[in-house]
N, C-alpha and C positions, 0 to 999 in steps of 0.2 A: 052642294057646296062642300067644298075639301076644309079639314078641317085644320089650324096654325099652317105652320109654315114647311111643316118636312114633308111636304108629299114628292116619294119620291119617284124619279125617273129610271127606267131604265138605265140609263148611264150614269145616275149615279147609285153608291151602294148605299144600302142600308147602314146607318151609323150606328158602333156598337155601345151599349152603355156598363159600365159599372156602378152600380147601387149599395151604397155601405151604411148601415144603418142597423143601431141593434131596436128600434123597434118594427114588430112585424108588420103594423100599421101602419106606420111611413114606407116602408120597403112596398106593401103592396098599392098605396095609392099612384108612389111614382110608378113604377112596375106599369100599375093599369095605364096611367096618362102616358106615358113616354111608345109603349105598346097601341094604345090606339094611334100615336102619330107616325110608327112605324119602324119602330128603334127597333134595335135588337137588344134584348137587358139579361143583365148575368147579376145576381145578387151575392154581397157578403155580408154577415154580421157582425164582425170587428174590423176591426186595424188591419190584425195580424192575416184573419183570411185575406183579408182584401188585397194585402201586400204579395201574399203568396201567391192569387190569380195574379195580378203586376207582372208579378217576377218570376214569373212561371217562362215556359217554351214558348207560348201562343202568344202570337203578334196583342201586342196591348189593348183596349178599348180607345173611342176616339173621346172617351169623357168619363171622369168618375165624381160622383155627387160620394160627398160623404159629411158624417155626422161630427162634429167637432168632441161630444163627450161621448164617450162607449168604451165599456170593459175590454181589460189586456190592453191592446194598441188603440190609445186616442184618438179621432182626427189629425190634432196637430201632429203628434210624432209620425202619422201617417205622412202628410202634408212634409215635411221634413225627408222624410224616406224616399218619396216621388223624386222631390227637385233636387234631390244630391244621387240621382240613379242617372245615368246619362240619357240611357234609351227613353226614358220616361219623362224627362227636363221639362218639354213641353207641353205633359198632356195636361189639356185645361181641366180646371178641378173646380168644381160647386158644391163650399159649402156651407151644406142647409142645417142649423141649429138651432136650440132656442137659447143657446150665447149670445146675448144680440147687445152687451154692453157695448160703449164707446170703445173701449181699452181692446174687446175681442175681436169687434173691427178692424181697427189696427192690427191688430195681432195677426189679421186675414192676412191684409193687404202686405208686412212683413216678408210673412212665409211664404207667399207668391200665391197665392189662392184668387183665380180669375175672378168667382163670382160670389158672396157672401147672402143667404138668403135667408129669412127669418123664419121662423114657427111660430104659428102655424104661417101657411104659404099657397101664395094662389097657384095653383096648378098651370092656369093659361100663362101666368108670368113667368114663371121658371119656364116652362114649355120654349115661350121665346127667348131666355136667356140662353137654354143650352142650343138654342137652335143659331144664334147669332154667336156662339163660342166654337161647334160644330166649322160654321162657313167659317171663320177666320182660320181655323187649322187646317179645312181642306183646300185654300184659296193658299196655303202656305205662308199665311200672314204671322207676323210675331204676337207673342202675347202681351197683353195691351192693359191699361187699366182696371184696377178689381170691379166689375158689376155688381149692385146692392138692388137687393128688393126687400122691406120689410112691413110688404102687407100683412 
C-alpha cells in the first residue's frame, strides 16, 4: 500500500519543496515526511536564506513551508517579500508555527499565506495539505482560501 497522496507518476514531476525553519528539529521531521512521500526538499534557516534561494536564478519551488518567528528575516516579512515579487505571487506558502493566536491567523490569512498550521503538527495532515496546494498550482488553479490545521 502507497503511502498519502504524492505517489508519483512518471508523467508527473517530482514537486520541489522549500523548508524554512530555524529549528533543526522541525527541518528534519518535514524533511523526513515530505521525503518519504517523494518531494524533492531544499532547506533554509531564516527569512533571509530562504529569500535568497526564492530569488535566486533557479526556477522557484512548487511550495515553501516556513516558520512565522525566526532570526533576521521573520516568516511574516518573508511572506510580504514572496507576494510583492511577481514571479513568486503565486507560490503557495504553509505556515507552520506555534503562533497559533486568533489575531496571528488573521494575520495569515491578510498576508496571503495559503495554509496556517499549528505546532506541534501532524505530519499525515500537513502531508495532505501541501499535497492538496501542490494539485491546485499544478491544475493552474488560483489560490484559494487560507487552510488551517491545529492539531
Amino acid at each position: 500500500m502507497e503511502r498519502g497522496h504524492a505517489a508519483h507518476s512518471a508523467l508527473q514531476p517530482t514537486a520541489r519543496i522549500l523548508i524554512c525553519d530555524d529549528m533543526e528539529s522541525i527541518r528534519s521531521l518535514l524533511r523526513l515526511n515530505l521525503e518519504l512521500e517523494g518531494y524533492e526538499v531544499t532547506e533554509a534557516t531564516t527569512g533571509r536564506e530562504a529569500l535568497d534561494i526564492l530569488c535566486g536564478r533557479q526556477a522557484p519551488p512548487d511550495l515553501v513551508t516556513l516558520d512565522a518567528l525566526m532570526p533576521d528575516v521573520d516568516g511574516w516579512e518573508a511572506v510580504r517579500t514572496i507576494r510583492s515579487t511577481p514571479r513568486l505571487a503565486d507560490l503557495p506558502i504553509v505556515m507552520i508555527t506555534a503562533s497559533v493566536q486568533n489575531a496571528d491567523r488573521e494575520r495569515a490569512v491578510r498576508a496571503g499565506v495559503d495554509a496556517f498550521v499549528a505546532k506541534p503538527f501532524d505530519p499525515q495532515r500537513l502531508l495532505e495539505i501541501i499535497g492538496q496546494l501542490i494539485a491546485v498550482r499544478r491544475s493552474g488553479g488560483a489560490r484559494g482560501t487560507t487552510l488551517e490545521s491545529s492539531e
